[in-house]
C-alpha positions in Angstrom: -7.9 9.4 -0.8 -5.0 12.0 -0.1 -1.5 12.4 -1.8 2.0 12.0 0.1 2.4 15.5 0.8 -1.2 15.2 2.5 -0.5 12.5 4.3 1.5 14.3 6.7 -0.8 16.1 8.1 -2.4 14.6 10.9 -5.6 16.6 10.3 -5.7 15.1 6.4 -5.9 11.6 7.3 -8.1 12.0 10.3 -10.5 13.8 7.9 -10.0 10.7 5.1 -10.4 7.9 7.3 -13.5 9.8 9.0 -14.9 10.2 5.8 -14.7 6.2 5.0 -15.4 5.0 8.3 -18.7 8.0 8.7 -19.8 8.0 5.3 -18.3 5.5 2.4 -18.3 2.6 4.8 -22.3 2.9 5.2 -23.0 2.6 1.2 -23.0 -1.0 0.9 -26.6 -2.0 -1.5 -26.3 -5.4 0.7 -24.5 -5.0 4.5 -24.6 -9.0 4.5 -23.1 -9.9 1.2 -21.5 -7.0 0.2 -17.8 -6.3 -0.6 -15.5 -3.3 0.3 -12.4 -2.8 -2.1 -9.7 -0.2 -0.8 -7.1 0.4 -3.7 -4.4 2.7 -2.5 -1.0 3.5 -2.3 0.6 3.8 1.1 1.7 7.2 2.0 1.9 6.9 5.9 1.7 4.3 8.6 -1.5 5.7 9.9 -3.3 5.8 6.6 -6.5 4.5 5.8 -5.0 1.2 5.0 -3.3 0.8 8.1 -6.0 2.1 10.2 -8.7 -0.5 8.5 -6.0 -3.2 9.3 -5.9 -2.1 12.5 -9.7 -2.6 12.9 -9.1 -6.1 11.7 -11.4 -8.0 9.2 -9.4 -6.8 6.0 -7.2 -8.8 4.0 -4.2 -7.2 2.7 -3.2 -7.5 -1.0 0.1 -5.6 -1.4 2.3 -5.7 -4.6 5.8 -4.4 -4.0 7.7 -3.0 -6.8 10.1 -6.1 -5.9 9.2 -8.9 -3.8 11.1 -8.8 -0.9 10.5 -12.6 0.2 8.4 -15.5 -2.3 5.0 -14.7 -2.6 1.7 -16.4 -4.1 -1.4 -14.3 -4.6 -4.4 -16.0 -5.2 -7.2 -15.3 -7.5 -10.5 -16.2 -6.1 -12.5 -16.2 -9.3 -10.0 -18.5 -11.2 -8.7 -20.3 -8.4 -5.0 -19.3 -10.2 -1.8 -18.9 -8.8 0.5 -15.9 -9.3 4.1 -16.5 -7.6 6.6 -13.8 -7.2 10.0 -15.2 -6.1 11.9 -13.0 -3.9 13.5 -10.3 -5.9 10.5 -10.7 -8.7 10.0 -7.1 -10.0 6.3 -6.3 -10.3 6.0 -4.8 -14.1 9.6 -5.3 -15.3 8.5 -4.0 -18.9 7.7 -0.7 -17.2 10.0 -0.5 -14.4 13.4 -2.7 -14.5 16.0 -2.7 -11.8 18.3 0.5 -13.2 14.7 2.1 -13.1 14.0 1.3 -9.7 17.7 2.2 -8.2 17.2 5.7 -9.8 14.2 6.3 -8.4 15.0 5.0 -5.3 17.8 7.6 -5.1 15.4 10.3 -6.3 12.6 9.7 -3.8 15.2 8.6 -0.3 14.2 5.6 1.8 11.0 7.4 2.8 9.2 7.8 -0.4 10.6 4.6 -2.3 9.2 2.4 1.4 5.6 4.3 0.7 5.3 4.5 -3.3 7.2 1.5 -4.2 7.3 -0.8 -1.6 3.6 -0.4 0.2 5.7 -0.4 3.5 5.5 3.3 4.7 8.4 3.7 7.2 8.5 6.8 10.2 10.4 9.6 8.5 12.6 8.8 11.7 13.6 5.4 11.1 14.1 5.9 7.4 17.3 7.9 8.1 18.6 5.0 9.3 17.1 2.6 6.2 19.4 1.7 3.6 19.2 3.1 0.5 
């Protein structure tokens, strides 16, 4: 929906989450069986995702680049099991730990907390978060 540098603007997510709730929210085929599916990385605390949580009624899927506590994600299709132990990294082929660090350093606690972790922090508080 917007980028990080959007998502500071008050104005651009207003406008983004009045376009879900005033125009994609109403495109269901079938309002009683019908399925909404919001992918998106967290840039802010009041982004779409956290304002549809805030409505209630949505479930949460969030994959961290590491797993800060054990976690099992579900599959509802197959019924199967994915556990991620605390400390798991999410694609370690891709992304190991001295890949992580780095760009953990690059990006400050701000950035990593929204991109990596899908935990956007208050530009305030992450002053404060450890790096």
């Amino acid at each position: 929906m917007i980028n990080p540098e959007q998502a500071s603007s008050d104005l651009e997510r207003e406008a983004a989450i009045r376009w879900f709730d005033e125009t994609y929210s109403t495109r269901l085929d079938n309002k009683r069986a019908g399925r909404m599916l919001v992918i998106e990385q967290r840039t802010h605390q009041a982004d779409l995702a956290g304002h549809l949580l805030a409505q209630g009624g949505w479930e949460q899927v969030s994959l961290p680049a590491n797993a800060e506590r054990k976690t099992t994600i579900v599959f509802p299709q197959s019924g199967k099991d994915l556990v991620r132990e605390e400390g798991d990294l999410l694609w370690p082929a891709r992304e190991g730990r001295a890949e992580l660090e780095a760009i953990k350093i690059r990006l400050g606690s701000f950035g990593f907390a929204s991109g990596y972790k899908q935990a956007p922090l208050s530009r305030v508080f992450s002053r404060w978060w450890p790096r």
